[in-house]
Backbone as JSON, one array per atom type, in Angstrom:
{
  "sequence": "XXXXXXXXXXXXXXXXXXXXXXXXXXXXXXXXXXXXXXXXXXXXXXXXXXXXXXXXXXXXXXXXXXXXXXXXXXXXXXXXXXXXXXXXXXXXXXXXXXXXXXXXXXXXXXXXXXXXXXXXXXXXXXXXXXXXXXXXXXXXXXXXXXXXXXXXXXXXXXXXXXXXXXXXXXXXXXXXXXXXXXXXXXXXXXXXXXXXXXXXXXXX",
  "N": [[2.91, -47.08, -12.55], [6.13, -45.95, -13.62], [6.08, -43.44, -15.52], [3.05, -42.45, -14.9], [3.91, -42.0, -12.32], [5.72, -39.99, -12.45], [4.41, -37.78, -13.39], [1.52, -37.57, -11.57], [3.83, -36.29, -9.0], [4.43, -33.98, -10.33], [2.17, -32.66, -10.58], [1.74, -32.51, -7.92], [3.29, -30.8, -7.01], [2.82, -28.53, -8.37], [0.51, -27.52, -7.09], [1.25, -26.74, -4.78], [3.44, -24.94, -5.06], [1.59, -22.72, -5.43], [0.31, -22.46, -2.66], [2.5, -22.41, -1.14], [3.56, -20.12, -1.73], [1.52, -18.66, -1.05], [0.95, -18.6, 2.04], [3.67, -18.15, 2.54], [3.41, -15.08, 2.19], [1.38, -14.18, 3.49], [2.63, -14.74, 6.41], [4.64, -13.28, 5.39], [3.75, -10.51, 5.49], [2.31, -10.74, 8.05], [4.86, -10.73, 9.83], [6.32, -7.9, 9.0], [4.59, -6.07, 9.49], [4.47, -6.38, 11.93], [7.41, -6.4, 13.5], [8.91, -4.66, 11.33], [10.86, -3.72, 8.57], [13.6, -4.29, 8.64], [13.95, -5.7, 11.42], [13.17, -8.28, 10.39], [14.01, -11.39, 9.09], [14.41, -13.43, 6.04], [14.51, -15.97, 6.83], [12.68, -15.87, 8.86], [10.17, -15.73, 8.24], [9.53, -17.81, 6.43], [9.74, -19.84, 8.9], [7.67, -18.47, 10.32], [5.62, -19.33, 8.57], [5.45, -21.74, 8.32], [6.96, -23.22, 6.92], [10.28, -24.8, 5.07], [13.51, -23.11, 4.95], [14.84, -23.15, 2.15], [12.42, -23.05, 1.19], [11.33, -20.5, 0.72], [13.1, -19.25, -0.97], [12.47, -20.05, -3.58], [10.54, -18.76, -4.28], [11.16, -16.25, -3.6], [13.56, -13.96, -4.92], [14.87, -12.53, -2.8], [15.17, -10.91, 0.77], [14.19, -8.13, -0.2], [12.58, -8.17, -2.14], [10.44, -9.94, -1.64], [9.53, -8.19, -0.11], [8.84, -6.06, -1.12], [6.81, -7.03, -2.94], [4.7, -7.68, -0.94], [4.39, -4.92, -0.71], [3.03, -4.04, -3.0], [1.39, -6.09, -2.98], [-0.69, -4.7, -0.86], [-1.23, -2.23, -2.54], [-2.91, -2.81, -4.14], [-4.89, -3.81, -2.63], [-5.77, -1.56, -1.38], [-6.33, 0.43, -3.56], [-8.75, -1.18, -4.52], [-10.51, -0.87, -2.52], [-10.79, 1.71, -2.09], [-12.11, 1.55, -4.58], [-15.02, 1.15, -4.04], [-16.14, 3.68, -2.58], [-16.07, 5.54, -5.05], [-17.95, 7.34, -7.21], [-18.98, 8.13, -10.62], [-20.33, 11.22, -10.83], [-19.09, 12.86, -8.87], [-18.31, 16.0, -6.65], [-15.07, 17.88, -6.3], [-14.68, 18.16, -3.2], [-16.4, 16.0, -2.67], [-14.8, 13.76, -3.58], [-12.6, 13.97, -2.06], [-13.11, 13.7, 0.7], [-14.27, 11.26, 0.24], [-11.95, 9.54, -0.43], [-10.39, 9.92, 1.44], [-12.09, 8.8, 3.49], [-11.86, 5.89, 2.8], [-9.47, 5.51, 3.02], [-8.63, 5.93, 5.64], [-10.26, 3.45, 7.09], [-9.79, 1.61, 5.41], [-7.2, 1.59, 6.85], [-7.79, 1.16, 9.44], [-9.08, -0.92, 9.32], [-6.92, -2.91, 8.51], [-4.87, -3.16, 10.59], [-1.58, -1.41, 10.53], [-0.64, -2.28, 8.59], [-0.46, 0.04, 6.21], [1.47, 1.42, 7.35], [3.7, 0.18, 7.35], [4.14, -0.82, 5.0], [5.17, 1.77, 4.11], [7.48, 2.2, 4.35], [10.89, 3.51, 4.4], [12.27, 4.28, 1.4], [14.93, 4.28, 1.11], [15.87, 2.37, 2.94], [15.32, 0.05, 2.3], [16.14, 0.0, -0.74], [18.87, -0.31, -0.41], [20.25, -2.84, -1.72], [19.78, -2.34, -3.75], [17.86, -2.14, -7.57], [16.23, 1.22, -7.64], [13.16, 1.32, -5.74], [9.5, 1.75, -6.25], [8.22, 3.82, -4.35], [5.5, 2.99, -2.08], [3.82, 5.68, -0.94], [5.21, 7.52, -2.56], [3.41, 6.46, -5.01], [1.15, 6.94, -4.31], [1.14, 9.79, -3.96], [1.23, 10.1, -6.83], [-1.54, 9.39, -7.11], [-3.16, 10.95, -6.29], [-2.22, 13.61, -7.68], [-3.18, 12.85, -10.68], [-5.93, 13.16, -9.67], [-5.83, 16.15, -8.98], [-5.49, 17.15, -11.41], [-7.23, 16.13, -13.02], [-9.24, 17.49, -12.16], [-8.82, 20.52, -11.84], [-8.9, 20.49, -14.74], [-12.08, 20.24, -15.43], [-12.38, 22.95, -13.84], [-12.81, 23.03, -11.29], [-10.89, 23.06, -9.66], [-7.67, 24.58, -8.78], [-5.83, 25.92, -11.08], [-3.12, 26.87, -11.95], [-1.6, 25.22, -10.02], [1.25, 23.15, -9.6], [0.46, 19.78, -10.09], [2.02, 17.36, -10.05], [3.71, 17.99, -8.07], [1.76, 18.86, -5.74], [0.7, 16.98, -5.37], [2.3, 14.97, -4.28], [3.05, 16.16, -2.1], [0.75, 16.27, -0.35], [0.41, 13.43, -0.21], [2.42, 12.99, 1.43], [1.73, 14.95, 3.72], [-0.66, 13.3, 4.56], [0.19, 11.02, 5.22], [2.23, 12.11, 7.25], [0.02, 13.07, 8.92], [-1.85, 10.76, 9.9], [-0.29, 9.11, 11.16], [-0.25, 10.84, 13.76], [-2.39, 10.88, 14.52], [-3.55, 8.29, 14.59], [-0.91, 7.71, 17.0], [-2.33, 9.55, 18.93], [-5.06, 8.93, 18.95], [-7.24, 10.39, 17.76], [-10.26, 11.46, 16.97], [-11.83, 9.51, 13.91], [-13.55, 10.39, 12.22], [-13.38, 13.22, 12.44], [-10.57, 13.81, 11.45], [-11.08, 13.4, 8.9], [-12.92, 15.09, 8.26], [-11.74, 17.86, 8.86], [-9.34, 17.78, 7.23], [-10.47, 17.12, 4.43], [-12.25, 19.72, 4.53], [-9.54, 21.47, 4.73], [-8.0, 20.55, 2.21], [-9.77, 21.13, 0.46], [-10.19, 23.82, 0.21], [-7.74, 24.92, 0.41], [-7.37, 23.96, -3.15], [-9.36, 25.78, -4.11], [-10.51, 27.03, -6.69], [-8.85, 29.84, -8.65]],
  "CA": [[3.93, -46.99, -13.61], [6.85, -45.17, -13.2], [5.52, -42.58, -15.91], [1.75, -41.52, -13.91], [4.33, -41.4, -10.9], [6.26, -38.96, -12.54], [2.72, -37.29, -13.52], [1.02, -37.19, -10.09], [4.35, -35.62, -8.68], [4.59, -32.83, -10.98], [0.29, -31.94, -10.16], [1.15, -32.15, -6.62], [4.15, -29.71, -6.94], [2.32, -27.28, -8.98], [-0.44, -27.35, -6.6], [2.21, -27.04, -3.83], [3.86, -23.62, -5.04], [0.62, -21.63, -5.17], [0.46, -22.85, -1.66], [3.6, -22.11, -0.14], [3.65, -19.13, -2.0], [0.47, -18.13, -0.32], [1.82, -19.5, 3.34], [4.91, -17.05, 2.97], [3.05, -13.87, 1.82], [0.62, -13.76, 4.83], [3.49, -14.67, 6.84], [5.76, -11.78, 5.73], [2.6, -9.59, 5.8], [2.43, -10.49, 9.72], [6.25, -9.83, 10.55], [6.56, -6.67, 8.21], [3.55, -5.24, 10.28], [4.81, -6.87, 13.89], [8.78, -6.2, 13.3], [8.83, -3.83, 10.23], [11.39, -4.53, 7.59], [14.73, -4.41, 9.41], [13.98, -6.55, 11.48], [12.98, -9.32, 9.74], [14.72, -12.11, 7.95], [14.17, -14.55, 4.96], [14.11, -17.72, 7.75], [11.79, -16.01, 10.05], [9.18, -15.77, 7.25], [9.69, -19.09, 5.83], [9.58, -20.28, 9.99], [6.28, -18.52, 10.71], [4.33, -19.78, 7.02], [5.48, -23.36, 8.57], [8.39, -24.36, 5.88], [11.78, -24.7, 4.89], [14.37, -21.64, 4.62], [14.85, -22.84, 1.19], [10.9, -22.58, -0.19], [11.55, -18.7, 0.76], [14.11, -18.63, -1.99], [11.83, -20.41, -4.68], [9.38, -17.64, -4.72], [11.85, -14.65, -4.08], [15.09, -14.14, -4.82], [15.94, -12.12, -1.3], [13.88, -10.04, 1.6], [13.35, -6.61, -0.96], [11.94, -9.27, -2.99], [9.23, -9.97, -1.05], [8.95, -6.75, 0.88], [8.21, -5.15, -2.65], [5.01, -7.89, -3.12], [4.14, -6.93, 0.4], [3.76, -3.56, -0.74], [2.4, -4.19, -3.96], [-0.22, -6.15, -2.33], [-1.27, -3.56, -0.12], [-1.43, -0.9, -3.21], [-4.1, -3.44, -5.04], [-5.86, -3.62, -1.85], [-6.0, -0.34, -0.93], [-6.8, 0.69, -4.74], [-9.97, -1.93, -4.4], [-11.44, -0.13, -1.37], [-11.14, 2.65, -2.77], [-13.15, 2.3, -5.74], [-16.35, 1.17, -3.35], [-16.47, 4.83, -2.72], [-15.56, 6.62, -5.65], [-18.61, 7.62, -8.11], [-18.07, 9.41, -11.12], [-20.22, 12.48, -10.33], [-18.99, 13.63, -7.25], [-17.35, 17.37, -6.78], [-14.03, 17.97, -5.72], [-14.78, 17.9, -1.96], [-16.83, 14.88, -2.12], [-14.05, 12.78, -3.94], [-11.18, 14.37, -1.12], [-13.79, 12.91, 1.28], [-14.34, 9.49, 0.04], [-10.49, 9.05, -0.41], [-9.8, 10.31, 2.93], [-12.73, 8.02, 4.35], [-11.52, 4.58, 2.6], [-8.09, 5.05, 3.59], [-8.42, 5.7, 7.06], [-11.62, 2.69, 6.85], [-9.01, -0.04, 5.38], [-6.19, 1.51, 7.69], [-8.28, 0.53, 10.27], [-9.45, -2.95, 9.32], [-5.8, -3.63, 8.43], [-3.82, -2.33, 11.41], [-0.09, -1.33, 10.74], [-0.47, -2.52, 6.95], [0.01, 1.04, 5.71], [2.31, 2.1, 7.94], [4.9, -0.91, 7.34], [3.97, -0.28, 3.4], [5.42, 2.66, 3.32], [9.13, 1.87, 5.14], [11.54, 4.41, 4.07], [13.12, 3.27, 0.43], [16.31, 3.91, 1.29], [16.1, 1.56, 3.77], [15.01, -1.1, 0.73], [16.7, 0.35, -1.97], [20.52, 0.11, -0.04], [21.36, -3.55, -2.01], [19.28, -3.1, -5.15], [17.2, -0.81, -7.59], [15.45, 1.75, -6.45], [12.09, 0.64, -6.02], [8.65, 2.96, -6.25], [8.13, 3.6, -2.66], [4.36, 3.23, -2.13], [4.13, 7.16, -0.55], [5.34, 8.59, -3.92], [2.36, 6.22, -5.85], [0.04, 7.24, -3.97], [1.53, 10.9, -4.77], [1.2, 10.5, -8.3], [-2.68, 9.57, -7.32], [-3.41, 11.97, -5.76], [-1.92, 14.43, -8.54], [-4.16, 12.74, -11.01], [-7.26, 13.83, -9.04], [-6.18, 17.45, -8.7], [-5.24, 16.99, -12.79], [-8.09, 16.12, -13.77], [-10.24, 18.78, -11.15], [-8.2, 21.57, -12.71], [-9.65, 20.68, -16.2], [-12.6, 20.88, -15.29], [-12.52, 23.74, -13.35], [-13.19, 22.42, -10.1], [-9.43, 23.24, -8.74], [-6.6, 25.95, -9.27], [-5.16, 25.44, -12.78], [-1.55, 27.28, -11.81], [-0.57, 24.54, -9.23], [1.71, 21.98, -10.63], [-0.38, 19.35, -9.92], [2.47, 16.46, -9.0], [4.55, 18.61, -6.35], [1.05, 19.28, -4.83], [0.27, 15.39, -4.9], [3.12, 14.65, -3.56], [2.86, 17.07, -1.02], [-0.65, 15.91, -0.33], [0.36, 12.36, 0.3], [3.2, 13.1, 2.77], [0.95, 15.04, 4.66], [-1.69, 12.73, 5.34], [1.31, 9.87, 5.89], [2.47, 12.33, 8.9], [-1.12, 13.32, 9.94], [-2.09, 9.5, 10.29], [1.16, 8.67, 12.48], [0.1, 11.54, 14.58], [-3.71, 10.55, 14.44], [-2.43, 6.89, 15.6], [-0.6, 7.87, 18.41], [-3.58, 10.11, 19.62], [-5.89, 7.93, 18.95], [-7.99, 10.95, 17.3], [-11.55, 10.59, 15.93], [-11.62, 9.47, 12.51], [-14.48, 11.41, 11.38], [-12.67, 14.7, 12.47], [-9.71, 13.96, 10.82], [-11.14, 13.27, 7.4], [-13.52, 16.33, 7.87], [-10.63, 18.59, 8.56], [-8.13, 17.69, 5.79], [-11.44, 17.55, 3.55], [-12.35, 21.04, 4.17], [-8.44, 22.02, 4.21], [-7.43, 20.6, 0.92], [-10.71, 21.83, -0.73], [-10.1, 25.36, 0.32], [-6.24, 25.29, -0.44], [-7.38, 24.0, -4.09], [-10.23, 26.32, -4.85], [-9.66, 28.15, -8.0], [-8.14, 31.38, -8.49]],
  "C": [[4.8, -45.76, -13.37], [6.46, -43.04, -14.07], [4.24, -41.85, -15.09], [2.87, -41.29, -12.99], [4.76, -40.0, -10.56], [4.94, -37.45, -12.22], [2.21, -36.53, -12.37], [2.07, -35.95, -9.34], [4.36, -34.09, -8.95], [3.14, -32.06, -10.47], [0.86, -31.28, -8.65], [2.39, -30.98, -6.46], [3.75, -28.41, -7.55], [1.2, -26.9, -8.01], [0.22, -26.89, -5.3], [2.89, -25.39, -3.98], [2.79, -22.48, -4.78], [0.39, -21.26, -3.47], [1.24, -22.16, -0.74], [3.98, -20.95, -0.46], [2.22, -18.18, -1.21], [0.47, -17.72, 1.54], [2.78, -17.54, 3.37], [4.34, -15.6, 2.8], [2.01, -13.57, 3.18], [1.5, -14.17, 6.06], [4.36, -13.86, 6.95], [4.79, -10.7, 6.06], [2.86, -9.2, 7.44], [3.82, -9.88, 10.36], [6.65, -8.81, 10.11], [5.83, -5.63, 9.15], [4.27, -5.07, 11.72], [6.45, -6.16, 14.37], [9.53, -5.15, 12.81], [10.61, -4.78, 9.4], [12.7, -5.03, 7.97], [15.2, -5.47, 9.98], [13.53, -8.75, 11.13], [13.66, -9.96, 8.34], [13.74, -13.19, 7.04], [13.49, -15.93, 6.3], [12.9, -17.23, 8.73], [10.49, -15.57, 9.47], [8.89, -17.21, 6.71], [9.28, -20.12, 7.81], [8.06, -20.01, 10.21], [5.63, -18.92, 9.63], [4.84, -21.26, 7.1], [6.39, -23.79, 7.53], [9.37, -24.18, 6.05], [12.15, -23.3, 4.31], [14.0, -21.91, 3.0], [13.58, -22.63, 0.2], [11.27, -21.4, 0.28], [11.9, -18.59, -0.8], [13.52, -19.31, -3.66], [11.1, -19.65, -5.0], [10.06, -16.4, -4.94], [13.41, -15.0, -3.81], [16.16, -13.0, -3.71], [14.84, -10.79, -0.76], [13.43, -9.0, 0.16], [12.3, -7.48, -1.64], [10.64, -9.15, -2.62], [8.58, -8.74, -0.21], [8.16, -5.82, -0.33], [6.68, -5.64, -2.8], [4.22, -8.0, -2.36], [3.43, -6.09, -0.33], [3.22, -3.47, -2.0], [0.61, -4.61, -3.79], [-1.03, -5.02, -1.42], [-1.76, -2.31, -1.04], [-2.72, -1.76, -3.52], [-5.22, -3.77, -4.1], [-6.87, -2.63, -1.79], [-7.16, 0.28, -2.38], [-8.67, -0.18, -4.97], [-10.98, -1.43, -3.55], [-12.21, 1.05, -1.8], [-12.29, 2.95, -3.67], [-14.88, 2.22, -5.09], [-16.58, 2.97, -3.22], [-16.25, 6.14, -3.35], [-16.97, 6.57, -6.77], [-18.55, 8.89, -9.11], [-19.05, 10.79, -11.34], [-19.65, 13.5, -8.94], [-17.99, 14.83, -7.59], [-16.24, 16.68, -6.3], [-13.89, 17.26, -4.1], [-15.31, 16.5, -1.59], [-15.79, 13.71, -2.38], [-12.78, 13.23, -3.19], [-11.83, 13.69, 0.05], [-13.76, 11.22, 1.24], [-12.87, 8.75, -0.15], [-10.24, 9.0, 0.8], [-10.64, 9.07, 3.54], [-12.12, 6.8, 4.14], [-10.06, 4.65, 2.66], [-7.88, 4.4, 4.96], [-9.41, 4.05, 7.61], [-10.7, 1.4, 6.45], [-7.45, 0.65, 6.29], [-6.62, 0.88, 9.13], [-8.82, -0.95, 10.78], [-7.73, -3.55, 9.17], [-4.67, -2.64, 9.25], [-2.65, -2.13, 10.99], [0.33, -1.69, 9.1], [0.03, -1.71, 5.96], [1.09, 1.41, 6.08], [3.64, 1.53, 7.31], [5.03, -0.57, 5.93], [4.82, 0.26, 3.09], [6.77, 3.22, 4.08], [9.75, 2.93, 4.46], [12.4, 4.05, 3.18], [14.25, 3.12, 0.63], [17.06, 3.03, 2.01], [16.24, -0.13, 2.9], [15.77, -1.21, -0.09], [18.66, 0.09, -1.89], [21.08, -1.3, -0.85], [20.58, -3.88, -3.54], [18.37, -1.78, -5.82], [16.48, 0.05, -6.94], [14.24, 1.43, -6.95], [10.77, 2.25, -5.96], [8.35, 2.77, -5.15], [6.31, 3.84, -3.03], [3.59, 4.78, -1.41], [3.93, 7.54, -1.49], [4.36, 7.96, -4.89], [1.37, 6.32, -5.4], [-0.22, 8.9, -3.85], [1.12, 11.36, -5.86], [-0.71, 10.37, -7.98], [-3.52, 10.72, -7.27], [-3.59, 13.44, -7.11], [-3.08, 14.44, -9.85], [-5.68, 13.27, -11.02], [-7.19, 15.21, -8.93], [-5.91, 17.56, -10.6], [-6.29, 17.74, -13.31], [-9.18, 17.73, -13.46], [-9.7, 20.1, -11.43], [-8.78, 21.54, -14.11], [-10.7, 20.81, -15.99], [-13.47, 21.93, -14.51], [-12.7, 24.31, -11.83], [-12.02, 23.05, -8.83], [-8.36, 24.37, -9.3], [-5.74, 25.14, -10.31], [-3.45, 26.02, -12.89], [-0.96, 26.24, -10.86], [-0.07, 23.71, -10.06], [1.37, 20.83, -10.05], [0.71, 17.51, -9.17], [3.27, 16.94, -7.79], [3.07, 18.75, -5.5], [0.44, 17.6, -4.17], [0.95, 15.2, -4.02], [3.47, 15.5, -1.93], [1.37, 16.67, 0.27], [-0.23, 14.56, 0.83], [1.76, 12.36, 2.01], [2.7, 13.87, 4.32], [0.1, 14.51, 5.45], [-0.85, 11.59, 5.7], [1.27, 10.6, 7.52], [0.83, 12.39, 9.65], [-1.86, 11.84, 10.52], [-1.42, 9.05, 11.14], [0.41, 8.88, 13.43], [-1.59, 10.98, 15.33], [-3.87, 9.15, 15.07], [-2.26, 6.91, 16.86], [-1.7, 8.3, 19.18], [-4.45, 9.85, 19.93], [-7.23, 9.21, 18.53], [-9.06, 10.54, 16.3], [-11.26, 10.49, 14.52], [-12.58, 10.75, 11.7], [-13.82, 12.96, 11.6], [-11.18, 14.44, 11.44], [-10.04, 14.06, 9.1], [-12.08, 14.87, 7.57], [-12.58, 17.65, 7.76], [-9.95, 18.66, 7.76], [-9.25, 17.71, 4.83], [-11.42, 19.15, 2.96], [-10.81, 21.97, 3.52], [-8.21, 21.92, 2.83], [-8.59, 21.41, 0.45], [-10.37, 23.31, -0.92], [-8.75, 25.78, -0.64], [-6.69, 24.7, -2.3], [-8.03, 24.54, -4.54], [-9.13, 26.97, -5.9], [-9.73, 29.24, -7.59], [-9.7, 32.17, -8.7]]
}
């Protein structure tokens, strides 16, 4: 009957977006990583997740679009790893540790994921708002953690606690690049910036 036909259609189209919306997101994932953002277009996302140009434009309404839910996904990742090694007694040092370890720990299972993440906004931002670059929210985390570790007592109570985040996170951005290229042990790198930050935040 022409009614169920309608019916059936509509199921298999709803069942059909989750789909192709799934398709294109591990698809831009791969050329964001392989390409970075520049080079990569709308069709050559929609080409490698096997469909038509125009399902691209049913899910997002243009690359930032999707480069944003890229990097969105990657924060809710990252943020998930994370909490495996965060318990809530740990000092200062041990929770600059366990951050440092489950970064470098899912930078490693997900090659180039961070890196691509954290593209340079202005590069994003040139045909539309400006977006929260994932860098500066992982800034504000950061800040949080020396916040709180300043109340109680743990950390120096005169720093201003988001310039030092933010400071924080751009550092370990470059020291990872450099750590990358070098191909330097992991365990030295997190023990080093460990001990560093702890020291630079003891209290007064």
């Amino acid at each position: 009957m022409p009614g169920q036909a309608i019916s059936i259609d509509t199921a298999r189209n709803g069942r059909r977006k989750p789909e192709s919306l799934a398709r294109l997101k591990q698809a831009a994932r791969k050329l964001f990583v392989e390409r970075g953002y520049d080079a990569t277009r709308p069709q050559d996302i929609a080409r490698e997740a096997g469909l038509g140009h125009g399902t691209f434009y049913l899910h997002y309404p243009d690359k930032r679009a999707c480069f944003l839910s890229f990097v969105e996904d990657a924060r809710q990742e990252l943020d998930g790893h994370l909490q495996h090694y965060r318990a809530g007694n740990q000092t200062l040092e041990q929770r600059i540790a366990a951050t440092l370890s489950a970064i470098c720990e899912y930078a490693d299972n997900h090659p180039g994921v961070l890196r691509a993440a954290m593209t340079d906004a202005a590069m994003i931002d040139a045909g539309g708002e400006e977006a929260q670059p994932l860098l500066m929210q992982w800034g504000r985390e950061w800040a949080e953690m020396i916040r709180g570790a300043a109340q109680d007592g743990s950390a120096c109570s005169t720093y201003d606690a988001d310039i030092i985040g933010q400071a924080i996170a751009g550092a370990l951005h470059q020291t990872g690049r450099e750590a990358h290229h070098s191909g330097r042990c992991r365990e030295a790198l997190v023990a080093n910036i460990t001990r560093f930050l702890t020291r630079a935040l003891k209290p007064d």
